[in-house]
N, C-alpha and C positions, 0 to 999 in steps of 0.2 A: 554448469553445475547449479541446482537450485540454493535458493537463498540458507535453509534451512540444513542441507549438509554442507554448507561452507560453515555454518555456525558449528556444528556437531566437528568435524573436523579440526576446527580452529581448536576449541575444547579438546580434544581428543588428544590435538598435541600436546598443550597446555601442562594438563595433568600426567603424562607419558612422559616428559620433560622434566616435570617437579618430581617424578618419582623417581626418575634415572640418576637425579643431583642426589636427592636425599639418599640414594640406595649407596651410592658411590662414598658419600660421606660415611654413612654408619660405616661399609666394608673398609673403607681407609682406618675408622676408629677402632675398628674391629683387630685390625693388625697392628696397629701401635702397640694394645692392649696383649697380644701374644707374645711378638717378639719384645716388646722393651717392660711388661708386665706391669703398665703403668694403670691408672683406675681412669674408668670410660671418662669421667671430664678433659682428666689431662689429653689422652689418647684424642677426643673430638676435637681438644683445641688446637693439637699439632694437626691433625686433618685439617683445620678450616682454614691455619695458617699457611698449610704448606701447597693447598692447592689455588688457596686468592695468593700463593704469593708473596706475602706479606713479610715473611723472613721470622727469625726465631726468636731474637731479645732474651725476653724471660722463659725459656724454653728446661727441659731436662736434657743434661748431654746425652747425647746418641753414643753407643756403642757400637760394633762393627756394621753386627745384624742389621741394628737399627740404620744407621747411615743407606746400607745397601737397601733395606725395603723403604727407605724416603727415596732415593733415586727411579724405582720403578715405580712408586704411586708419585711423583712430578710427574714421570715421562708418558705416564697412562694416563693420570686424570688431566692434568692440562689439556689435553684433546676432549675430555669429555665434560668440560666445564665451559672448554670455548664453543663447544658444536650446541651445548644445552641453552647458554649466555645468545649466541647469533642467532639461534632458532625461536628463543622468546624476543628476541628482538623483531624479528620477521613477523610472527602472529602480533603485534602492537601495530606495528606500521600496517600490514594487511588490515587491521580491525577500522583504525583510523583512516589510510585509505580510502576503503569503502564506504566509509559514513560522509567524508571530505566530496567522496565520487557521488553521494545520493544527491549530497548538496549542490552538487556545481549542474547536474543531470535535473532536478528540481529547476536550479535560476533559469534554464533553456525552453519549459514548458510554456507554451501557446496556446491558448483554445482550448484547454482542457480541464476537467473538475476536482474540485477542493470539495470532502467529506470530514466532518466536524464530529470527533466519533467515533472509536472504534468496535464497539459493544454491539449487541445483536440487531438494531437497527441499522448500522454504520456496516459491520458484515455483508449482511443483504445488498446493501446498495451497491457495495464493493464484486459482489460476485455476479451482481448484474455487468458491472462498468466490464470486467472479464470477460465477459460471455459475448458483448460486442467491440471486444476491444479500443475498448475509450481508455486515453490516459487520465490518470489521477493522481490526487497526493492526499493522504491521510495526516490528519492533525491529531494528535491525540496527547494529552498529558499523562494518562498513567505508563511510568516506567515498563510496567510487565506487555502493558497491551501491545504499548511501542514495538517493543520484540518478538511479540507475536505477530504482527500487521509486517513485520521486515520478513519475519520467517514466511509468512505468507505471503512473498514476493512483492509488497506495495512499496511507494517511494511513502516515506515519512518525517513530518515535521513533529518534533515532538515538546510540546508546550501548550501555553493557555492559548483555546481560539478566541479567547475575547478580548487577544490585546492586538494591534495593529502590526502589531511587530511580526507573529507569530504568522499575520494571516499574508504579510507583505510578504515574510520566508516562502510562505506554498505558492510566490509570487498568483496570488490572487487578482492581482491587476490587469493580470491579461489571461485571469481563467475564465470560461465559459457560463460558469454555474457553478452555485454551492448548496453542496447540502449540509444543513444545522441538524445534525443526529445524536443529539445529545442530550440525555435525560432530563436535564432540570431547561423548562419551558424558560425561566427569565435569561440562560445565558445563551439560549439560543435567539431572543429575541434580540439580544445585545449586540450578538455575531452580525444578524440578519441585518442593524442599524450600521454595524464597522463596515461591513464591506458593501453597503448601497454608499458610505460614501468615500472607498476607495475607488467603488468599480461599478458607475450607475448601468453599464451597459448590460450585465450579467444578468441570470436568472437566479431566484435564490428562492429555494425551498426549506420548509422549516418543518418540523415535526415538534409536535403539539400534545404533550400528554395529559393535558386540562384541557377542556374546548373553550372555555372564557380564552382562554393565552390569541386562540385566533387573530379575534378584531388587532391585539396588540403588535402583533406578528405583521399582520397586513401594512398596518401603519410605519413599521418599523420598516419595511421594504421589502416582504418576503409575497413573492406571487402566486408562491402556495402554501397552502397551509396542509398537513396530513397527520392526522390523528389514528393511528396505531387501532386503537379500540374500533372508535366508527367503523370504520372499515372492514376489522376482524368483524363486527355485530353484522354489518350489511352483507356481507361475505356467509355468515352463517345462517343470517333470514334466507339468501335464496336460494345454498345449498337445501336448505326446507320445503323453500314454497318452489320452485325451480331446478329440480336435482338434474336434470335431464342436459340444459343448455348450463350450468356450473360444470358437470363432468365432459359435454363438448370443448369449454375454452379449457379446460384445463388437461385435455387431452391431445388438444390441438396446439397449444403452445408452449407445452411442454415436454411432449414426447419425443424424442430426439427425432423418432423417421415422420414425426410431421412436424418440422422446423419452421413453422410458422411466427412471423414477428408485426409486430403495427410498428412501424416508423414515420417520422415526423420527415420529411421532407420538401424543401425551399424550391421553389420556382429562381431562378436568374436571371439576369437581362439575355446570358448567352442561347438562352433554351430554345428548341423551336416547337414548343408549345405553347408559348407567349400568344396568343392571338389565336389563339385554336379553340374550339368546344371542346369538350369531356369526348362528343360523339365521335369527331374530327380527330379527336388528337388519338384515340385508338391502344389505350394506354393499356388494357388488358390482353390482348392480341400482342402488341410489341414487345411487351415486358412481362408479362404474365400476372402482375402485379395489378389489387385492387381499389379501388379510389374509396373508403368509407367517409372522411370529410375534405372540406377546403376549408381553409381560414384565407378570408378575403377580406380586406379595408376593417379588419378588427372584429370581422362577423364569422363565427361557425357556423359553416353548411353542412349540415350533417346530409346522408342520403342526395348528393348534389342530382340537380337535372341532366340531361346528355349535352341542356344547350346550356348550357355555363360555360363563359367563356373565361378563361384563364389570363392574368394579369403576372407583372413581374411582381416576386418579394411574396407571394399565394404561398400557403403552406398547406402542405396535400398530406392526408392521414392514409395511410397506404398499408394494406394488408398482405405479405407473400411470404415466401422464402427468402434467405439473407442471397441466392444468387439473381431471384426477381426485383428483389428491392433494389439492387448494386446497377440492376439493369434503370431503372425506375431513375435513380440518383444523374445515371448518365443521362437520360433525356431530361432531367430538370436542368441540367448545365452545371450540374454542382462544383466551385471552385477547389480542385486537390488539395 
């Protein structure tokens, strides 16, 4: 069951529950108020005491009538006071449960990325991480977003990313990469500085809504830098100047039946590529998959030669289908 009808459901009971009590309550005061002709305060507060229980004290004596309609609202509502009582008890422990369950499901995460951000930057990125099913964990401080990010199936830490504590929850220590998607450039640059020194191993990307924020970013420890605008402006120069090869890529790797992806993929010592040329190693015939760079000894080849010979730790930019690339992964030797 998805995240967002166990919310709806929860709720559903919720208020189905509160209205069953309160309906129960009035119809019990309702009857007091017939047979013992007593005015609706008195009539709710023998209702409220006789169904908690509570016993009479200061009560009006009952007459026959009265006596016998107390006998059947004990023996009716007591069932429906204890079914209403264990049932909100169940939706509490279920609510808390599953937040108990995000959390313990969060401390077990490996290798996987932390987004700073729930807002329409922080979105994107998230439905990309979907799309190739990467795990992740969403950090987010506003209350509504949080509930939004749960409804939409994410795991969530929900607090400030710029204190150590917050970012140690989305156990950051041993994620992969982070993204700082959050509006104001100084608290991303802050993120960017906390988790270079939880986690100098990581990659961590920052987004920029000032271009000065850059250099500061860089410095702070973040390997990229992405500014939202730039990007939107050069995207719209070469839909201009360019209309022809903008609607190719965006027709090609977007279009469901042409599932084209560019992936980053690691050469290993297991590979038997290692020692091989580009021409040698035959990687488009095997895999179906196409070679557009190598990152070697810290150099991008872009357009590589046929006689490039391939080294362990090479990272190949590979152009295919998610079932050529899956093929491409197994001839790098990639670790499961």
């Amino acid at each position: 069951m998805a995240a967002n009808d166990v919310n709806d459901e929860v709720a559903r009971r919720f208020w189905v529950d509160l209205a069953r009590l309160l309906g129960f309550v009035l119809f019990g005061a309702l009857g007091f108020m017939l047979v013992e002709k007593w005015d609706f305060l008195d009539a709710l507060f023998m209702t409220v005491i006789t169904l908690t229980t509570v016993g009479y004290g200061e009560t009006h004596p009952l007459d026959a009538a009265g006596k016998i309609y107390t006998i059947v609202l004990i023996l009716s509502g007591a069932g429906v006071v204890l079914y209403v009582i264990s049932d909100m008890v169940e939706i509490f422990l279920r609510l808390n449960l599953g937040a108990r369950h995000m959390k313990n499901k969060i401390a077990k995460y490996v290798g996987h990325y932390v987004v700073c951000g729930y807002g329409r930057t922080g979105q994107e990125v998230i439905k990309h991480f979907k799309e190739n099913k990467v795990d992740f964990v969403v950090i987010e401080q506003d209350p509504e977003r949080c509930k939004l990010a749960v409804t939409d199936g994410c795991m969530v830490v929900q607090g400030d990313a710029t204190t150590d504590e917050t970012l140690m929850e989305a156990q950051l220590q041993t994620a992969r990469g982070i993204v700082c998607a959050l509006p104001d450039d100084s608290a991303n640059t802050f993120i960017a500085l906390s988790a270079k020194g939880l986690n100098e191993s990581m990659k961590i990307v920052c987004r920029a809504a000032n271009p000065g924020s850059e250099a500061k970013m860089r410095r702070a420890g973040a390997h990229m830098v992405i500014s939202p605008y730039t990007i939107c402006g050069k995207r719209m120069a070469a839909a201009v100047t360019h209309p022809l090869v903008t609607e190719f890529l965006d027709f090609v790797m977007h279009t469901p039946e042409h599932d084209l992806r560019i992936e980053q993929i690691s050469l290993f010592k297991s590979s038997n590529l290692i020692g091989t040329t580009l021409k040698e190693a035959n990687i488009k015939q095997t895999s179906g998959a196409m070679i557009l760079a190598v990152s070697q000894s810290g150099k991008l080849i872009s357009n590589p030669s046929p006689e490039l010979v391939f080294q362990e730790g090479d990272d190949l930019i590979a152009l295919g289908t998610e079932q050529q690339l899956t093929k491409l992964v197994g001839l790098a030797g990639a670790r499961s």
